[in-house]
Backbone as a printed PyTorch tensor [residue, N CA C, xyz], in Angstrom:
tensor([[[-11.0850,   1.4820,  16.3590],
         [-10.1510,   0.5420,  16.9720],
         [ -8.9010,   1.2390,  17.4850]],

        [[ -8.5610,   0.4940,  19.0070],
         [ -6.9740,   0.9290,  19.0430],
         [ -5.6910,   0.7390,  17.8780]],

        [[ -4.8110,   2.0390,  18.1030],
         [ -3.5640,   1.5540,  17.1340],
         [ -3.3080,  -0.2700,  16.9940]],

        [[ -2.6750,   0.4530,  16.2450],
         [ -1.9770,  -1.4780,  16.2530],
         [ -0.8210,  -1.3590,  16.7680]],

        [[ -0.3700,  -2.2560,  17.8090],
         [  1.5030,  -2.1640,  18.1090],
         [  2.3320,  -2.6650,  16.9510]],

        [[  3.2780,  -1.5990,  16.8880],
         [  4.5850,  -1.7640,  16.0730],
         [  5.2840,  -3.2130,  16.6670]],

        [[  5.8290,  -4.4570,  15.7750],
         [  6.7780,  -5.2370,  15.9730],
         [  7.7220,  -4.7870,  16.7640]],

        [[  8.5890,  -5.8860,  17.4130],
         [  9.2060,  -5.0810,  18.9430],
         [ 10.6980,  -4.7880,  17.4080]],

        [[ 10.7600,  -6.0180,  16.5880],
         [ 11.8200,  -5.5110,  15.7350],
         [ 11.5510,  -4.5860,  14.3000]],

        [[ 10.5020,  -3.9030,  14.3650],
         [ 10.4710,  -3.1630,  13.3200],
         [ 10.5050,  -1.7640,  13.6780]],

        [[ 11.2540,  -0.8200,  12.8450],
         [ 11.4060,   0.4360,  13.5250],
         [ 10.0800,   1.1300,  13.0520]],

        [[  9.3650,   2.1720,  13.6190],
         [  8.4800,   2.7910,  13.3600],
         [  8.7280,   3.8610,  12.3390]],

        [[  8.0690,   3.4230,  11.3380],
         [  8.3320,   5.3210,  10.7090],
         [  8.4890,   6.6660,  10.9530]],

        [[  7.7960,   6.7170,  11.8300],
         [  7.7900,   7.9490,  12.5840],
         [  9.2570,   7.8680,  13.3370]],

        [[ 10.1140,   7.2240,  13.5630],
         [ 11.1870,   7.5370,  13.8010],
         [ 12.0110,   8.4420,  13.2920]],

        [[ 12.0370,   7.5480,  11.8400],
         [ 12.5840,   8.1630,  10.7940],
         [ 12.1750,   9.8510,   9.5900]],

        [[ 11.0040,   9.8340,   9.8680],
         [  9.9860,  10.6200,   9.2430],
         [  9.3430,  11.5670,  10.1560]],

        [[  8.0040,  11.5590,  10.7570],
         [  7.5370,  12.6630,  11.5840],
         [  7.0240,  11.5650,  12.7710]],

        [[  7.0240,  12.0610,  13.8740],
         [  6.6430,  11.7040,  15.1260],
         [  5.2850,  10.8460,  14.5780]],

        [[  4.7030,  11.4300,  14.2470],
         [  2.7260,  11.1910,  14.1610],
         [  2.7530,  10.2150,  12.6230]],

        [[  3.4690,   9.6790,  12.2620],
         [  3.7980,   9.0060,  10.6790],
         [  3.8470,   7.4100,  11.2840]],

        [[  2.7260,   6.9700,  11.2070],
         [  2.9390,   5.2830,  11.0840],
         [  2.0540,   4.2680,  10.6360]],

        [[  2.5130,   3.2970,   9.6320],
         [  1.4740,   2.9990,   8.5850],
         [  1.4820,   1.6510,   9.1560]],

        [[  1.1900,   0.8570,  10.1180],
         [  1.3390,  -0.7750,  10.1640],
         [  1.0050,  -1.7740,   9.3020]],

        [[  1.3460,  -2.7390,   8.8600],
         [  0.9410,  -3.5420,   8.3040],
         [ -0.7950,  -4.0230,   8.5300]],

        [[ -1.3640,  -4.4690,   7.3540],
         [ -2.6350,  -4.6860,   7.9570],
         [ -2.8390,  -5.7370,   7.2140]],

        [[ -3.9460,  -6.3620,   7.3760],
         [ -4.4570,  -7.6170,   6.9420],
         [ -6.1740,  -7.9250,   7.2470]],

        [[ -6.8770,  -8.2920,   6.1700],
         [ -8.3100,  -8.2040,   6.3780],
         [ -8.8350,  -9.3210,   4.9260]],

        [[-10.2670,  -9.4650,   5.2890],
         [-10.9660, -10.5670,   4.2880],
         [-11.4070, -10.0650,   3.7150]],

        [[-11.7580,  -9.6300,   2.4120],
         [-12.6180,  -9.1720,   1.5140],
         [-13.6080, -10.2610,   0.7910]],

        [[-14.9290,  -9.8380,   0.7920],
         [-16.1410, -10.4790,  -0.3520],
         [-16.4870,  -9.6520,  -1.1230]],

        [[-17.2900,  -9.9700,  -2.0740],
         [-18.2690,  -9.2850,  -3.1300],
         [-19.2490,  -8.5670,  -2.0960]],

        [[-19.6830,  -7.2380,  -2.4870],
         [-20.5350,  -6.8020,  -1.9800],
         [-21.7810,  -7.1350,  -3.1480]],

        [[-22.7070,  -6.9670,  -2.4580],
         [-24.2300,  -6.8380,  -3.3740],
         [-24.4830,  -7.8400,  -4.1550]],

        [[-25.0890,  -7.9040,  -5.3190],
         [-26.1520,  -9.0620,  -6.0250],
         [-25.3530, -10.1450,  -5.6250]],

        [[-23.6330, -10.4140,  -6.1400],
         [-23.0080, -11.6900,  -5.9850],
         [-23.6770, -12.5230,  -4.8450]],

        [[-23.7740, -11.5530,  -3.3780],
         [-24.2230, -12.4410,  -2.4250],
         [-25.5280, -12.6290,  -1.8680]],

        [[-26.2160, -12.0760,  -2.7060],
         [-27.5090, -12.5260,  -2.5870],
         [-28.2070, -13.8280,  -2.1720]],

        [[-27.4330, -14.9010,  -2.6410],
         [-27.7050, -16.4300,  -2.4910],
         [-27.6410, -16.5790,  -0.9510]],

        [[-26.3560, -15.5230,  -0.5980],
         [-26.1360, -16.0110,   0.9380],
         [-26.4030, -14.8930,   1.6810]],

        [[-27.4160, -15.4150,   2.3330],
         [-27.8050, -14.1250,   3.2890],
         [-26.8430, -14.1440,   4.8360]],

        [[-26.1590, -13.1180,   4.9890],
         [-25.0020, -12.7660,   6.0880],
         [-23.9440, -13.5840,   5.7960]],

        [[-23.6880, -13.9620,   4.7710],
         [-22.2190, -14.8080,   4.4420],
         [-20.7870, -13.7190,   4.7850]],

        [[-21.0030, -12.1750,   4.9270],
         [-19.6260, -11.7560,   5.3290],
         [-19.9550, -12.0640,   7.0860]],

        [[-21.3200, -11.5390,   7.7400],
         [-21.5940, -11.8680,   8.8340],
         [-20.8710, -13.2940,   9.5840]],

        [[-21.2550, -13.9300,   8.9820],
         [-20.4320, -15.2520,   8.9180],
         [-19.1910, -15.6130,   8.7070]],

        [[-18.5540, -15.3290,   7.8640],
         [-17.1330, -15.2060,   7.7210],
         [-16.5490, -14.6180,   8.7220]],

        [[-17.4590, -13.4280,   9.1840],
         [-16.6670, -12.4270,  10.1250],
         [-16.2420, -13.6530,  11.7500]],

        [[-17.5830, -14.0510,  11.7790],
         [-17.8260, -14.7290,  12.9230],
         [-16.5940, -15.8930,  13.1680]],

        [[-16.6660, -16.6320,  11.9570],
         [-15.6570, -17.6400,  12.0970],
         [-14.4480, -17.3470,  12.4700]],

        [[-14.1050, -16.1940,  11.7520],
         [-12.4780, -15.8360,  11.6350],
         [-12.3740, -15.3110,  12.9810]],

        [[-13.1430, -14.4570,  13.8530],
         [-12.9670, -14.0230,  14.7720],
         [-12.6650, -15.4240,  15.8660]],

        [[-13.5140, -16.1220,  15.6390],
         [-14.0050, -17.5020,  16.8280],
         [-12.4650, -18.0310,  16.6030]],

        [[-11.4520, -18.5580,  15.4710],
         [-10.0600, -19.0770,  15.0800],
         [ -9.5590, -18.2850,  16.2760]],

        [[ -9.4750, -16.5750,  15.8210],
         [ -8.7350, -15.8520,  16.6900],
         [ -8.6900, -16.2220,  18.0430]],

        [[ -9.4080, -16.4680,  18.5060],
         [ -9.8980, -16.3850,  19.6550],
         [ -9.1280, -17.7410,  20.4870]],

        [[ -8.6520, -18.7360,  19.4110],
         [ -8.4750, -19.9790,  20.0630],
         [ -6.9860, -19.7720,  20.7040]],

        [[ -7.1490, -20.2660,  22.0410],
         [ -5.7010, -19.8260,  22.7420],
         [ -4.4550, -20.3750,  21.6570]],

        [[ -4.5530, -21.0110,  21.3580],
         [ -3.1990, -21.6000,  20.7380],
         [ -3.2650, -21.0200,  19.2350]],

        [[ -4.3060, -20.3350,  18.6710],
         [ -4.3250, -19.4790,  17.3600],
         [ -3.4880, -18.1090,  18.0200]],

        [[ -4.0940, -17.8200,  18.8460],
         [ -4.2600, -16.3150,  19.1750],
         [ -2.7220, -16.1750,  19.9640]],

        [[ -2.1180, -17.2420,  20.9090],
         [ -0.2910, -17.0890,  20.9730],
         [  0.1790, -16.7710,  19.6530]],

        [[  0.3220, -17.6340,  18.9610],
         [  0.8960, -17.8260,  17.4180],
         [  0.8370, -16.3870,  16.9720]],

        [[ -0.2560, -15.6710,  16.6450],
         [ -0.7460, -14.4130,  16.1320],
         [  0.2560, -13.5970,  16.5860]],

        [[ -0.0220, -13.5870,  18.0560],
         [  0.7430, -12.6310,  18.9070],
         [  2.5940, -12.9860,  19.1550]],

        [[  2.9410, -14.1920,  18.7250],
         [  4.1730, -14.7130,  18.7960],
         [  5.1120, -13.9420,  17.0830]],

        [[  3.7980, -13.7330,  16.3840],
         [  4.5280, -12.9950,  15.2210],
         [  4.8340, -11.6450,  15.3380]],

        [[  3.7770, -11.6730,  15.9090],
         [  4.1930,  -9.7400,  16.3650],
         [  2.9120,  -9.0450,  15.6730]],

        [[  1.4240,  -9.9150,  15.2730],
         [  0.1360,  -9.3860,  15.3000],
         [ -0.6120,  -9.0450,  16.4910]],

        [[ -1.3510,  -8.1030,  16.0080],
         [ -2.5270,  -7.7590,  17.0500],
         [ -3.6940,  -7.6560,  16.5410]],

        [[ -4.2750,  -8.7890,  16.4050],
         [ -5.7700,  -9.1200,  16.2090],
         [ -6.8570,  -7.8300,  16.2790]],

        [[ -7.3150,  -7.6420,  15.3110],
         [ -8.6570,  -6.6160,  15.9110],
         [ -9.7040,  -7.0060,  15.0100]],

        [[-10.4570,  -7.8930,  15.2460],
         [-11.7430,  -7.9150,  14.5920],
         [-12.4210,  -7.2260,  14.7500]],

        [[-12.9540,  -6.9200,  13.5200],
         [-14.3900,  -5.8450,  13.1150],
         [-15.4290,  -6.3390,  12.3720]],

        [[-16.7190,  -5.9520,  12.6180],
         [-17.7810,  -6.8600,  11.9010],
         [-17.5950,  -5.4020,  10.2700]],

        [[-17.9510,  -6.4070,   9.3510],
         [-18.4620,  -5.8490,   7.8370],
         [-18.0580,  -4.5980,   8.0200]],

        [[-19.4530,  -4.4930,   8.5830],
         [-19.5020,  -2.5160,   8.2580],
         [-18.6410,  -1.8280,   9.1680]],

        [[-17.8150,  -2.3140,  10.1680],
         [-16.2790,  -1.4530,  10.8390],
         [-15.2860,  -1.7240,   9.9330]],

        [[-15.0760,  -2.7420,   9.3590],
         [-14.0130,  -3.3360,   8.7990],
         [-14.0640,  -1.8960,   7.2350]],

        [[-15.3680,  -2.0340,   6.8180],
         [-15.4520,  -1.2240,   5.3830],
         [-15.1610,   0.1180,   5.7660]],

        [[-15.8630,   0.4950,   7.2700],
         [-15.2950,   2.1070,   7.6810],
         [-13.8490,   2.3180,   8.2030]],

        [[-13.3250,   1.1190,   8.4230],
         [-11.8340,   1.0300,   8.4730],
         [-11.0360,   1.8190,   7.4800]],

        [[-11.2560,   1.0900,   6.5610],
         [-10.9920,   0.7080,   5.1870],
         [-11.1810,   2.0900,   4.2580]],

        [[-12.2450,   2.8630,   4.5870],
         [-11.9860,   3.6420,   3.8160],
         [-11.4940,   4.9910,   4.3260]],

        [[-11.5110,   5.3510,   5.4960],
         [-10.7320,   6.4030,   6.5960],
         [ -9.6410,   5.8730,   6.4350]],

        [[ -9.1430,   4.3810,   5.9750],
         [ -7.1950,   4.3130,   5.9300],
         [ -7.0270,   4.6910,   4.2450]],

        [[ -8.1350,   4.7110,   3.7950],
         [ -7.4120,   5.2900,   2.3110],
         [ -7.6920,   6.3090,   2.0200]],

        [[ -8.8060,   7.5190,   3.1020],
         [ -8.5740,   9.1720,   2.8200],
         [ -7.4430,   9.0990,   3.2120]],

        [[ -6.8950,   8.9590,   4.5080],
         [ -6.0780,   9.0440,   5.3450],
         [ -4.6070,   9.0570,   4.2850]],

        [[ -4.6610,   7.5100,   3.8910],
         [ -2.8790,   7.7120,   2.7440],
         [ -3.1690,   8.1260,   2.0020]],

        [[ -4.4870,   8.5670,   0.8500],
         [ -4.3080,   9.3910,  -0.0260],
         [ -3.9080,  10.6820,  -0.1510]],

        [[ -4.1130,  11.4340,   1.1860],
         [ -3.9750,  12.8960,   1.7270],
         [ -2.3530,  12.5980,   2.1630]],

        [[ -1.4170,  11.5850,   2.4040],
         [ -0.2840,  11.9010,   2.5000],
         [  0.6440,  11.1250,   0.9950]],

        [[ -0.0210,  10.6380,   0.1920],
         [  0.5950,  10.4360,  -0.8880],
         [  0.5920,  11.4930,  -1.7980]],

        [[ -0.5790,  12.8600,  -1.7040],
         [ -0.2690,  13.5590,  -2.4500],
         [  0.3520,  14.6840,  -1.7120]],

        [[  0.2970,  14.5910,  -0.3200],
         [  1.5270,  15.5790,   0.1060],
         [  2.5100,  15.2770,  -0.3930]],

        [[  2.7620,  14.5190,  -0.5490],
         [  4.3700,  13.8630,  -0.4570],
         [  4.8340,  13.9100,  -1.7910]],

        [[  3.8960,  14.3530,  -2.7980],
         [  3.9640,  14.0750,  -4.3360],
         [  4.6970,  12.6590,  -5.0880]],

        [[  4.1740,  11.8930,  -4.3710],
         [  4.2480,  10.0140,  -4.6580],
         [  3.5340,  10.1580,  -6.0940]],

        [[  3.8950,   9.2140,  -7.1960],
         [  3.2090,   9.2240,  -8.1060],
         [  3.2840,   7.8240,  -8.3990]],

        [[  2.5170,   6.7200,  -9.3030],
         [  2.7760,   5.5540,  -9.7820],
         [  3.5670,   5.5610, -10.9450]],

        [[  4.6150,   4.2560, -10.8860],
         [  5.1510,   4.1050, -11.6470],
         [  4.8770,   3.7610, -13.1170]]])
């Protein structure tokens, strides 16, 4: 997927930090993978579908974009390869950075 645009009022990290440094906010649906959904065959398929079809509705999709989102639906298996390339991705700069939990 393309970047996501930065809010016109939020400053980018990379301002402040390194040019190439920017973490956007994100937002996504999670299910149970495996046996749980057995009962339902393509129920994330489905989910995916719906949520995308909302997006899609002109007067959903202003609103979205009136907050300062940018929609990118992904079916299941983009959404999970999303998902886990954004957490090599911050794990390799949380331990640069020597971040630890509190």
């Amino acid at each position: 997927p393309d970047p996501v645009k930065p809010h016109p009022k939020q400053p980018i990290c990379g301002e402040k930090l390194k040019p190439t440094f920017m973490l956007p906010p994100q937002h996504g649906h999670l299910m149970p993978k495996g046996d749980e959904l057995k009962f339902q065959v393509g129920a994330a398929t489905k989910a995916h579908d719906e949520i995308a079809k909302a997006l899609n509705e002109p007067s959903i999709k202003a609103r979205v974009k009136q907050l300062g989102a940018d929609p990118m639906p992904m079916k299941p298996t983009e959404f999970e390869a999303f998902l886990k390339a954004e957490t090599a991705s911050n794990a390799t700069l949380i331990k640069a950075a020597g971040i630890k939990p509190n």
